[in-house]
C-alpha positions as CSV (number, residue, x, y, z in Angstrom):
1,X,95.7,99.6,32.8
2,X,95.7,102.7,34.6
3,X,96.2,102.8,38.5
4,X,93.1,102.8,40.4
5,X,92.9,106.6,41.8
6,X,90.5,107.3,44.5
7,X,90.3,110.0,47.3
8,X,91.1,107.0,49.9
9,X,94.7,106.6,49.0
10,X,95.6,110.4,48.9
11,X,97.7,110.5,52.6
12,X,99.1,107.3,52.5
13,X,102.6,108.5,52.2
14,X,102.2,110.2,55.2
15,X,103.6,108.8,58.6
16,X,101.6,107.1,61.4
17,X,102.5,109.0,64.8
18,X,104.2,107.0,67.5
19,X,103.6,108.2,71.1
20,X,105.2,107.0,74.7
21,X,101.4,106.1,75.8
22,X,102.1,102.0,76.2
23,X,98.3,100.6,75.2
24,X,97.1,97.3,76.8
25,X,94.9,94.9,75.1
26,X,92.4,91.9,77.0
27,X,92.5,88.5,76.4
28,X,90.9,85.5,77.5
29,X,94.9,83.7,76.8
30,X,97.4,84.7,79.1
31,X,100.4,84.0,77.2
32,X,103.3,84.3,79.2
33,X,102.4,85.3,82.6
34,X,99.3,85.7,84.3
35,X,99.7,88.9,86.8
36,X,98.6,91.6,84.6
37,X,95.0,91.6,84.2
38,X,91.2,92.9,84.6
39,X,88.8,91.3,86.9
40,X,89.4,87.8,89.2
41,X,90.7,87.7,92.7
42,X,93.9,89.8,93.4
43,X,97.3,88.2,93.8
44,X,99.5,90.0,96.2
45,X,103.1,90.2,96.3
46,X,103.5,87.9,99.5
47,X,100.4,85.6,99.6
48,X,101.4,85.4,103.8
49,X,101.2,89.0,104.0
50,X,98.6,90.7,102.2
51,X,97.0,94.4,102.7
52,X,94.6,95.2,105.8
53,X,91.0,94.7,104.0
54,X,90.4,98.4,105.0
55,X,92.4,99.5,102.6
56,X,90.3,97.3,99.9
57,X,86.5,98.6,101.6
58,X,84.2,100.6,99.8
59,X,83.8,103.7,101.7
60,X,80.3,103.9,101.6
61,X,78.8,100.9,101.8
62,X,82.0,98.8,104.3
63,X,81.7,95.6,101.8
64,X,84.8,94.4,100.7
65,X,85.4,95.7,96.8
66,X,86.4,93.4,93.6
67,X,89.1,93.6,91.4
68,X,89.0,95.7,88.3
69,X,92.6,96.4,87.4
70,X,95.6,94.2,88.5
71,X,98.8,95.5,87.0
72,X,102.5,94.5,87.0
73,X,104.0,97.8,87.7
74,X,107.8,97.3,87.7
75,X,110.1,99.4,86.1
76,X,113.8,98.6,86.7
77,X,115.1,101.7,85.0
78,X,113.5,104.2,87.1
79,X,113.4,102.6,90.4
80,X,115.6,99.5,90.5
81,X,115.0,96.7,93.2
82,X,111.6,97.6,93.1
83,X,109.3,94.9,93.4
84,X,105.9,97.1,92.6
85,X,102.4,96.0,91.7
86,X,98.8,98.1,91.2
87,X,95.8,97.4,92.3
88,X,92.2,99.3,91.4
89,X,88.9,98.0,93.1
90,X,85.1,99.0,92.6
91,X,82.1,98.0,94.5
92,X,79.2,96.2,92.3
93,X,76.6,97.6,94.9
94,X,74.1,100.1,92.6
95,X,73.4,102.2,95.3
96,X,77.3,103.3,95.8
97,X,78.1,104.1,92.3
98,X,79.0,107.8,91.1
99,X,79.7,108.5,94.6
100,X,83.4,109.2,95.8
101,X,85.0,106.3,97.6
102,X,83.4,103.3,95.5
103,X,86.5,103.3,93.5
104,X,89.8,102.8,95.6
105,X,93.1,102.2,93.8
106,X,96.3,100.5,96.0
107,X,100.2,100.1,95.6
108,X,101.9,97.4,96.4
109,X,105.9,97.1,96.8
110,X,108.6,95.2,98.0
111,X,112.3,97.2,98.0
112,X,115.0,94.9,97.6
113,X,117.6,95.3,100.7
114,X,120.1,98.0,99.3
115,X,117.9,99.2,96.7
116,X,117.3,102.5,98.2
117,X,120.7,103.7,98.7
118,X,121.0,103.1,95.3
119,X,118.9,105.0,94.2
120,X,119.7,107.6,96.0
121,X,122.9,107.6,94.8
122,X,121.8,107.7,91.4
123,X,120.3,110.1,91.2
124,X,122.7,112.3,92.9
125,X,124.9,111.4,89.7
126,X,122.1,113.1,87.6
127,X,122.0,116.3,89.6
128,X,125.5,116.4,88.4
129,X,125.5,115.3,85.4
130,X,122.4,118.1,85.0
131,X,125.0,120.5,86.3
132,X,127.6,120.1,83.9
133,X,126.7,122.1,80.4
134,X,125.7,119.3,77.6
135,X,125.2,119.4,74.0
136,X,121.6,119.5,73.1
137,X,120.5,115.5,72.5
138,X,117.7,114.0,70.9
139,X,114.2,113.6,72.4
140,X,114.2,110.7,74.9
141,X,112.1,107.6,74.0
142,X,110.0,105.0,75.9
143,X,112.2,101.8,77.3
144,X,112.2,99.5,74.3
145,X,111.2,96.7,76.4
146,X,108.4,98.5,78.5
147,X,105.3,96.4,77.2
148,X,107.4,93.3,78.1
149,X,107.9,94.6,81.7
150,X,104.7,95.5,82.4
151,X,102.4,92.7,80.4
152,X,105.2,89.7,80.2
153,X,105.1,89.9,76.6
154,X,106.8,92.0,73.4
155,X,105.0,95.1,72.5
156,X,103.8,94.7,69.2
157,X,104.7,98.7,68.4
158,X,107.8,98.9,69.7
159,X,111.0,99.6,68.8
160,X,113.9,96.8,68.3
161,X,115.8,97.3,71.4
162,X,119.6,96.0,71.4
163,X,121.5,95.8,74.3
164,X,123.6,99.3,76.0
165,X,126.9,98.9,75.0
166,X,127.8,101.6,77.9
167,X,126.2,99.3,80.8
168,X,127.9,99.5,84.0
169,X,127.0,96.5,85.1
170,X,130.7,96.2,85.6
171,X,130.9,98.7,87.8
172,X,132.6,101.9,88.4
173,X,136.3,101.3,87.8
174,X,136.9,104.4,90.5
175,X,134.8,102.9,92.9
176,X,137.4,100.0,93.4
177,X,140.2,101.6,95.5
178,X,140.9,103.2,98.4
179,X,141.6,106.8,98.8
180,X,145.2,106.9,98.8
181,X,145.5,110.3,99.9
182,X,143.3,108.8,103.5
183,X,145.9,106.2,104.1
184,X,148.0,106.1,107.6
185,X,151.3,107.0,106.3
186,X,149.8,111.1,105.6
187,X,152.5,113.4,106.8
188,X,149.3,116.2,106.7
189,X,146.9,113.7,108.8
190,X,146.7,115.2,112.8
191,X,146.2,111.6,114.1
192,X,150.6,110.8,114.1
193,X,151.7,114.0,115.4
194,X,151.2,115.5,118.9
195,X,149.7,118.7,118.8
196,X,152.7,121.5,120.2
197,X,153.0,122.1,124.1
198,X,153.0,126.4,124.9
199,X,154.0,126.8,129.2
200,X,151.1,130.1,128.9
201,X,148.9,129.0,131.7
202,X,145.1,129.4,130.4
203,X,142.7,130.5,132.7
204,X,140.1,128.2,134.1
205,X,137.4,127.4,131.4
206,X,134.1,128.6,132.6
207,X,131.7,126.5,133.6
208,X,129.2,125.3,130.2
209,X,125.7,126.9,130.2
210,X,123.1,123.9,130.3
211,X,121.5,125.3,127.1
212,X,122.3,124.5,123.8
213,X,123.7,127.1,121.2
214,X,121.3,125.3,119.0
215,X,118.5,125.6,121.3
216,X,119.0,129.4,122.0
217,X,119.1,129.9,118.0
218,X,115.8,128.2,117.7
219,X,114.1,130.7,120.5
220,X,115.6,133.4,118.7
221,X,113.9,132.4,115.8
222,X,109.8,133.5,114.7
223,X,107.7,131.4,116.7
224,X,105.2,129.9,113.9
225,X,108.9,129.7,111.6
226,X,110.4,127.4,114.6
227,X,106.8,125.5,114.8
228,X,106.7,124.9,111.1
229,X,109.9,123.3,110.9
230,X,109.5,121.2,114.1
231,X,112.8,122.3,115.2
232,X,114.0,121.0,118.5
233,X,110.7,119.2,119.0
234,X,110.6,115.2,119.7
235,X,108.3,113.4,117.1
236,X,105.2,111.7,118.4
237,X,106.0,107.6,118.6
238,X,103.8,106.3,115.5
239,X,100.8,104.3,116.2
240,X,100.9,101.6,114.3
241,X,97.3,100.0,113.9
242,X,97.1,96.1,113.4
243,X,95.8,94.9,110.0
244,X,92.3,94.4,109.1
245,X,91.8,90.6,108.3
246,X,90.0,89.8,105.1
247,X,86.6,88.0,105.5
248,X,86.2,84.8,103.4
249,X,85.4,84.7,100.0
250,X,82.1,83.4,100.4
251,X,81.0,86.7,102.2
252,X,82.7,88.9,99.7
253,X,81.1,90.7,96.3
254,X,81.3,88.2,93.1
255,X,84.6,88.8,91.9
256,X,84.3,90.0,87.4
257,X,85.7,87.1,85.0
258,X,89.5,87.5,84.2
259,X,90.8,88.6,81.2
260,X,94.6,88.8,80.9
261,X,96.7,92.2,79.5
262,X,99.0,89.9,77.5
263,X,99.2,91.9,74.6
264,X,100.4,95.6,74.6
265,X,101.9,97.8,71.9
266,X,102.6,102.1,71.8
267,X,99.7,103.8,70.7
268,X,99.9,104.8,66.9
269,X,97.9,106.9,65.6
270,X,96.7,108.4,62.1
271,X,98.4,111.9,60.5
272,X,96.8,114.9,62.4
273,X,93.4,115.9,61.0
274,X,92.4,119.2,60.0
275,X,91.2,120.1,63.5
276,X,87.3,121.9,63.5
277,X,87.5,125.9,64.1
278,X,86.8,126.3,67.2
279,X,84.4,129.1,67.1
280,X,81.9,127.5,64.7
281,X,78.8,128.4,65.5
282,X,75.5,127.0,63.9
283,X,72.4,129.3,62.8
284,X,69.1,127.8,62.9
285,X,66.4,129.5,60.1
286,X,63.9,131.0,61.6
287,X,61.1,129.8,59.2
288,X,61.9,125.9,60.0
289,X,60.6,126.5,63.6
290,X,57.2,128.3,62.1
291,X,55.5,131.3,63.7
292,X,54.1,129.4,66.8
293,X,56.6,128.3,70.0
294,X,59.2,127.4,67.6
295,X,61.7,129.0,69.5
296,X,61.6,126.4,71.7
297,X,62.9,123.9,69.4
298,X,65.5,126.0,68.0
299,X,67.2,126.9,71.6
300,X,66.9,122.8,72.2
301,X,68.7,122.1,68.9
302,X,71.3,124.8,69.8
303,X,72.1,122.9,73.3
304,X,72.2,119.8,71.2
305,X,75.0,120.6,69.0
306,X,76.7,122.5,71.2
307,X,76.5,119.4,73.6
308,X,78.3,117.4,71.0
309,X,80.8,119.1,69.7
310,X,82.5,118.8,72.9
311,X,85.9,119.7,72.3
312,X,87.5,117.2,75.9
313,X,85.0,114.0,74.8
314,X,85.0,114.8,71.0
315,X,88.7,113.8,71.7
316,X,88.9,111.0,74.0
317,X,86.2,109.5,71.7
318,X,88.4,110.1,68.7
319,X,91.1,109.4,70.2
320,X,89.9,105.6,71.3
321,X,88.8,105.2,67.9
322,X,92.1,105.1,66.5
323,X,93.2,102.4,68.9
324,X,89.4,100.9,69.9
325,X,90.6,98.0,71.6
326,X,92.8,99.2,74.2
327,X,91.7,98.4,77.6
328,X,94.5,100.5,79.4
329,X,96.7,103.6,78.8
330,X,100.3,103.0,80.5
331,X,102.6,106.5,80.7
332,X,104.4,106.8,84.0
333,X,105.1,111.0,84.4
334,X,102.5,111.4,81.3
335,X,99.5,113.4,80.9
336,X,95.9,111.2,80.9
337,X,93.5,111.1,77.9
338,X,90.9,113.0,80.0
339,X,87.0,112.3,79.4
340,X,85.4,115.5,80.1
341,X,87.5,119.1,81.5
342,X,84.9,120.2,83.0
343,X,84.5,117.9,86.1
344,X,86.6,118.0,89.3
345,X,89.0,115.5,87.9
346,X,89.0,117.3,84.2
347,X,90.2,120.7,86.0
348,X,92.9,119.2,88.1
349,X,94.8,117.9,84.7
350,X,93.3,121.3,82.5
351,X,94.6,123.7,84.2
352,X,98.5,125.3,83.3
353,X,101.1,122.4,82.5
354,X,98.0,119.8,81.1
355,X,96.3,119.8,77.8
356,X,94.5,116.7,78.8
357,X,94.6,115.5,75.1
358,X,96.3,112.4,76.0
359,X,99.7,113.8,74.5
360,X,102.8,114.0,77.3
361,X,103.6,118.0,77.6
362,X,105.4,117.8,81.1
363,X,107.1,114.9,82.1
364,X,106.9,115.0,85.7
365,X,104.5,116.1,88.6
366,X,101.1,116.4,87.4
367,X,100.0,119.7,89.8
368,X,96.5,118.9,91.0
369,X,96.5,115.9,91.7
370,X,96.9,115.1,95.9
371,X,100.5,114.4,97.0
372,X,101.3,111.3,98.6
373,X,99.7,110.8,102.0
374,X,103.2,108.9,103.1
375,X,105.8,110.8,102.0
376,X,104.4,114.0,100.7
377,X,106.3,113.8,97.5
378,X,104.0,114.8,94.3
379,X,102.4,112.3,92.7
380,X,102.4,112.1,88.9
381,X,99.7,110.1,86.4
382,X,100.8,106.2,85.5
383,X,97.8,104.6,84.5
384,X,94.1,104.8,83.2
385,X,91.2,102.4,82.4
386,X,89.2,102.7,79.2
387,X,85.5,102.3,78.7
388,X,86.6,98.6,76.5
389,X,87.7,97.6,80.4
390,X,84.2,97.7,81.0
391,X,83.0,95.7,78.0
392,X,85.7,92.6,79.1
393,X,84.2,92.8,82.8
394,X,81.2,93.4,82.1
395,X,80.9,90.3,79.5
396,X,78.8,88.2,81.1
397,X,76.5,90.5,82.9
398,X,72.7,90.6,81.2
399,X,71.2,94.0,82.8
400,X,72.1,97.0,81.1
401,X,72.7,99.0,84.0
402,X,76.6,98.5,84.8
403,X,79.3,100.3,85.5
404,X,79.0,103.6,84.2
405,X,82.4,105.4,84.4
406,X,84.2,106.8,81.6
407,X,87.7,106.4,83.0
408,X,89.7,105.7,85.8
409,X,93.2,107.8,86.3
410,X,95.5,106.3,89.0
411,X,98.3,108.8,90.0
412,X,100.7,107.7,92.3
413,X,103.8,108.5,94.5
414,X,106.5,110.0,91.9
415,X,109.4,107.9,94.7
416,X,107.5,105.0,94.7
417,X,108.2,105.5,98.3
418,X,107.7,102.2,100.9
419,X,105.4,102.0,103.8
420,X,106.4,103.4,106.9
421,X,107.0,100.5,109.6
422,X,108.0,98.1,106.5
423,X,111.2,96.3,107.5
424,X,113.8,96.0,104.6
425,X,113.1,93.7,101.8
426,X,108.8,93.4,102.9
427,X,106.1,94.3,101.0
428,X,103.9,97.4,102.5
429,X,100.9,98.7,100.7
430,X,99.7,102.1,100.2
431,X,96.3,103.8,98.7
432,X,97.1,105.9,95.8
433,X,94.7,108.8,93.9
434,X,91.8,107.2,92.3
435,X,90.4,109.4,89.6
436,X,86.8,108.7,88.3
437,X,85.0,110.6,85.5
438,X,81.8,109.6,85.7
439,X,79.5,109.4,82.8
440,X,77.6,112.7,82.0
441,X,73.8,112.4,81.7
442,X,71.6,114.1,79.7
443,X,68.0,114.0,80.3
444,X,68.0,110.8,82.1
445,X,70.6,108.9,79.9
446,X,74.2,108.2,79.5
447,X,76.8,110.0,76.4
């Protein structure tokens, strides 16, 4: 019999596309752990200690917000000792949605004592090691074991990952001794000999001037240079400003019913499609709209399709499609799968160094989106919420109107940098850049 031919079968030699974008998938089972998930009450990293409810207000409306996003955020590899959670909140009320401020995301994190210095000193070992030439190496993948990390469980997409048989856990075998050339017994070292005797009598030292070198160079300096750098100038005392306490539960919003992001896997997707030219253009016959006020119908038809062939949500929707049940896209340093490019939050990631197509092309700093309000570093893109979020929150609500967001991009602090005041080894909490892009409505509904 011959084999069955059919138009169906004709690219299936071709290769499904792994990217580094780490997908999360809801379920009602937790599996293994229980601290990544959508909806509930949050759990904080210390129980005893948890964030001032300011932080976790709607800003329109004052009322305490409920949990849409709780996420296990720790990533040894990049910042070891890093205890490290996320947080994203909404209010329910109706009258504060699509308004900036009903959406808040938070960062939580506790540094383990002696964690900073080493990363500090790590990465002073890659400046180095970027300064020496290298031979040209492969593209750098995804942590084998990311899914695990974040979600307690093993990706389903991921590679096999082995263990690095050039760990150091063993430590540096030149950081074990002490510099010999330091030791006591240095004919060169100034501290055994007396310096020589001359019998030339030196004049009287003058008397020091009261002002400091240092101080003089400053005056001599531009004013607004010396003002911008703060030289010489003492530092205000910080004001540290007691934490709000949280109200009981009774008097906050209905929390959403959990689901748990036990399941995650990298985001596959199918061989890349022909992509559609993008200067089609459609031309509407003249005799279908007949010789009285037809052009009114053509110019609406026109807006129509010109409405959906948008090229930023022809793409996210595509995009989805290939993968329809994620509930989260997880990419610390990527580039988000944007919803529309031509809303604030669209621009900020469109502009030069973003495609916004969901595809990493800088791994670093993403430039429009706010540095961090504690440390000033840049902040770069780590996680976003899908419109399949909505449907597991949203499960058990009957009126149509709910949440109408089609994504939520959380950018945060590319140090992962600790609260200020935060004693070593504490947990401090920071608000990170909350992104929304809001449904777009057309003639009083939703796309």
């Amino acid at each position: 019999m011959a084999a069955y031919d059919s138009d169906s079968s004709a690219g299936e030699e071709e290769e499904f596309t792994e990217t580094n974008v780490l997908l999360g998938y809801a379920s009602k089972d937790p599996g293994d752990q229980t601290t990544s998930r959508l909806g509930g009450r949050p759990e904080w990293l210390d129980e005893s200690n948890p964030p001032s409810a300011a932080l976790v207000r709607c800003k329109i409306c004052k009322d305490i917000m409920v949990l849409l996003l709780q996420l296990d955020g720790e990533l040894p590899d990049r910042f070891p000792g890093h205890e490290r959670r996320l947080y994203v909140f909404s209010c329910r009320r109706k009258s504060c949605r699509r308004r900036e401020g009903s959406i808040r995301a938070l960062r939580s994190v506790r540094i383990a004592p002696g964690s900073a210095t080493e990363t500090a000193t790590t990465k002073d070992k890659k400046k180095e090691e970027k300064a020496k030439p290298q031979e040209e190496k492969p593209k750098p993948q995804p942590p084998s074991n990311l899914g695990e990390t974040l979600f307690g469980a093993k990706t389903i997409g991921a590679p096999s990952g082995s263990v690095n048989p050039f760990s150091t856990t063993g430590g540096s075998p030149f950081s074990g001794s002490s510099n010999p050339f330091a030791s006591a017994g240095n004919p060169f070292s100034t501290s055994s000999s007396a310096p020589l005797t001359t019998t030339t009598t030196k004049p009287d030292p003058e008397p020091e001037s009261k002002t400091d070198p240092t101080t003089e160079d400053i005056k001599a300096l531009p004013k607004t240079f010396a003002e911008t750098l703060s030289l010489n100038t003492p530092q205000p005392p910080e004001i540290s400003t007691p934490p709000e306490p949280w109200p009981a539960e009774s008097d906050q919003q209905k929390p959403y019913p959990t689901s748990y992001l036990s399941d995650a896997e990298f985001e596959t997707l199918d061989p890349t499609p022909t992509p559609v030219p993008q200067a089609t253009r459609m031309d509407i016959d003249s005799s279908d709209t007949g010789a009285s006020g037809g052009g009114g119908k053509g110019k609406e038809d026109r807006e129509v399709f010109e409405s959906a062939m948008d090229a930023a949500f022809q793409r996210f929707a595509d995009r989805l499609a290939q993968n329809p049940e994620q509930a989260i896209r997880y990419e610390f340093g990527g580039q988000p799968l944007l919803y529309s490019k031509t809303d604030a939050v669209g621009q900020l990631f469109a502009g030069p160094g973003g495609s916004g197509s969901g595809v990493t092309v800088v791994q670093g700093p993403a430039s429009g989106i706010p540095r961090c309000g504690n440390c000033r570093a840049p902040r770069v893109f780590e996680v976003q919420m899908t419109p399949q979020a909505i449907a597991e929150l949203e499960e058990d609500e009957v009126s149509l109107e709910g949440m109408d967001w089609g994504t939520i991009i959380v950018g945060v602090c590319e140090r992962d940098c600790q609260a200020r005041g935060v004693p070593e080894g504490g947990v401090g909490y920071l608000e990170e850049w909350a992104g929304v892009q809001w449904e777009e409505l057309s003639g009083g509904g939703r796309r």
